[in-house]
C-alpha positions, 0 to 999 in steps of 0.5 A, a space after each residue: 504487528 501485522 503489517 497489509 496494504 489494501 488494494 481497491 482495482 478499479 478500471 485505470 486507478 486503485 485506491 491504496 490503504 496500508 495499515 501496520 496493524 489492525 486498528 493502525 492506518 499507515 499514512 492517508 489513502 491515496 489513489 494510483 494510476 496504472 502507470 509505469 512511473 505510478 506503479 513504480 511510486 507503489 513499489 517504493 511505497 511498499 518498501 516503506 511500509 515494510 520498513 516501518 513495520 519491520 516485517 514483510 508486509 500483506 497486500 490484499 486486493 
């Protein structure tokens, strides 16, 4: 496995895609504002990947 999550920064919000492999999305993608509750929200989301993947994952912008 080579766990990543994809970052899109725009102006305010990013999309967000994870993958736990290369031909392996991880859920849907979804956006994320640059809040302090929604940013907490990505780090708890990152937590799982790495969970699920059972290794430190990539994130990539």
């Amino acid at each position: 496995m080579n766990p990543v999550v994809g970052l899109d920064v725009a102006k305010g919000e990013s999309q967000v895609q994870a993958f736990l492999d290369q031909a392996n999305p991880y859920g849907k993608s979804f956006s994320m504002k640059h809040t302090k509750e929604e940013l907490d929200q990505f780090l708890d989301f990152l937590k799982e990947v790495e969970e699920v993947a059972g290794q430190m994952h990539m994130v990539i912008l």
